[in-house]
C-alpha positions in Angstrom: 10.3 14.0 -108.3 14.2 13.3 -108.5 13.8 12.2 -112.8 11.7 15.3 -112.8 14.4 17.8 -111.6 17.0 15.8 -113.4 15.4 17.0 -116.6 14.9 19.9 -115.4 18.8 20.6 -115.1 19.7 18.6 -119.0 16.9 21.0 -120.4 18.4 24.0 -118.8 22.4 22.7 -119.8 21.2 22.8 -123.6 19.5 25.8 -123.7 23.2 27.4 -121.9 24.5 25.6 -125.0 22.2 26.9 -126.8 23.0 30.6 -126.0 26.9 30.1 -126.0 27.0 29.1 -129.7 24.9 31.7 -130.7 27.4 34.5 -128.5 30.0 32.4 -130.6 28.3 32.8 -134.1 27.8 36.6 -133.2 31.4 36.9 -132.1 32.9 35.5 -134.8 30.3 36.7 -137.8 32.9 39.6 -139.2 35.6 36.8 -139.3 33.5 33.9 -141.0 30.6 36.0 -142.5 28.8 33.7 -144.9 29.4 30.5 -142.9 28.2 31.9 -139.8 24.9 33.0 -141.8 24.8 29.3 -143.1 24.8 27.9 -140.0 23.0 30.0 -138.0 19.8 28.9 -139.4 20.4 25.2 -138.6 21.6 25.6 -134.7 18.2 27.7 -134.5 15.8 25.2 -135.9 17.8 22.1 -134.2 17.0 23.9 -131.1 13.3 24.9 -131.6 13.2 20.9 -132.9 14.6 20.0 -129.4 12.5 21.9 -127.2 
């Protein structure tokens, strides 16, 4: 029960991660531009690979 919630909890901390890189790659897209569009693609699939 307790290992259960704990994963619970690191599962829901990555995906926050998750979301705050992307708010960061959309903030800062008009200043970077192409390396934003670079990366972009890599943070997604290392996600989708995580869940």
């Amino acid at each position: 029960m307790f290992s259960q919630k704990l994963s619970a909890v690191s599962g829901q901390q990555s995906a926050v991660s998750g979301q705050r890189s992307a708010y960061f790659l959309q903030k800062h897209q008009l200043r970077y531009g192409h390396a934003a569009r670079t990366v972009a693609p890599s943070v997604a699939h290392r996600l989708i690979a995580d869940s």
